[in-house]
C-alpha positions as CSV (number, residue, x, y, z in Angstrom):
1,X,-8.1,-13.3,11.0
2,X,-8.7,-11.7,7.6
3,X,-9.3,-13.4,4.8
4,X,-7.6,-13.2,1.6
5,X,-8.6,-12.0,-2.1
6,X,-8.4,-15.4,-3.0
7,X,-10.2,-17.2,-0.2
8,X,-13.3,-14.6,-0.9
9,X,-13.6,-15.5,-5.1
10,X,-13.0,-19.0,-3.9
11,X,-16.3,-18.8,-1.2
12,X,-18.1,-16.8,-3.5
13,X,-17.7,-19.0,-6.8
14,X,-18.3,-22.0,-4.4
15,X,-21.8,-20.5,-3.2
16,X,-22.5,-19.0,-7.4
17,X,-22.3,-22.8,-8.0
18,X,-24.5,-24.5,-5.3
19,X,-27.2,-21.7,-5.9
20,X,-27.0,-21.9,-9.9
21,X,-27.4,-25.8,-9.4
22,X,-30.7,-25.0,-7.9
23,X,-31.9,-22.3,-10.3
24,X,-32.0,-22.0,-13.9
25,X,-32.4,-18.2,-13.8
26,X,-29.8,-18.0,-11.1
27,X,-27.5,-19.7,-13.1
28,X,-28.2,-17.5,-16.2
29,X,-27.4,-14.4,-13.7
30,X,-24.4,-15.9,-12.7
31,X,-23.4,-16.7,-16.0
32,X,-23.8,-12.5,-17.2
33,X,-22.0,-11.3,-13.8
34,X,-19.3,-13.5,-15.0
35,X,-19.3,-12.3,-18.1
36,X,-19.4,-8.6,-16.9
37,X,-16.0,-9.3,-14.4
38,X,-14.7,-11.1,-17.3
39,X,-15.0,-7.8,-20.2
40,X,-14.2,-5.4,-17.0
41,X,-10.9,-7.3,-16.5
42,X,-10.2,-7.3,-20.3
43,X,-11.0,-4.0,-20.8
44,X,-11.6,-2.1,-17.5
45,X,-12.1,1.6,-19.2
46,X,-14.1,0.6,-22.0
47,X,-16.3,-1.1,-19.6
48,X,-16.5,1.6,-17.1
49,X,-17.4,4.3,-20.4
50,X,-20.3,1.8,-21.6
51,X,-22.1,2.2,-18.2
52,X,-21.0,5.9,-17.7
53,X,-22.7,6.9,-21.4
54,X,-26.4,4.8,-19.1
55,X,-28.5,6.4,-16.9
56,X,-27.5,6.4,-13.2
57,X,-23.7,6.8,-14.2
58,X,-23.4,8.3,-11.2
59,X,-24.8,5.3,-9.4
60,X,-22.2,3.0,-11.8
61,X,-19.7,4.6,-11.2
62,X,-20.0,4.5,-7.2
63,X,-20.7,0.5,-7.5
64,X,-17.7,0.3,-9.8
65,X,-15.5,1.8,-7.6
66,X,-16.9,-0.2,-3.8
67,X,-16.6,-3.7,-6.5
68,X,-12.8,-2.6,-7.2
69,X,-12.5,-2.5,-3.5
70,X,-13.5,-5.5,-2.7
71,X,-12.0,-7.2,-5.3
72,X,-8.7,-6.2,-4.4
């Protein structure tokens, strides 16, 4: 049986929580990914520019594209 979109974030912000409770610098990690999916859901292009214009674009820009799969 396949889990759903929803069931994954849930799992995944469930484990984000139980590991940042142990960690300071875990948490602080979190806590910028969070921040990232939060600006790449506001502004997806903007976002996906920003770490174009960095070195390894081509690397970005292949993570950007597996995370979108996931995520959906």
């Amino acid at each position: 049986m396949a889990m759903s979109n929803r069931t994954k974030i849930g799992i995944l912000l469930a484990v984000g929580v139980l590991a940042g409770l142990s960690s300071a610098l875990l948490s602080l990690l979190l806590l910028a990914v969070a921040g990232f999916l939060i600006a790449w859901g506001q502004n997806p292009k903007g976002v996906e520019d920003f770490f174009a214009s960095l070195p390894l674009s081509d690397y970005s820009s292949k993570a950007f594209s597996r995370l979108n799969a996931f995520l959906s």
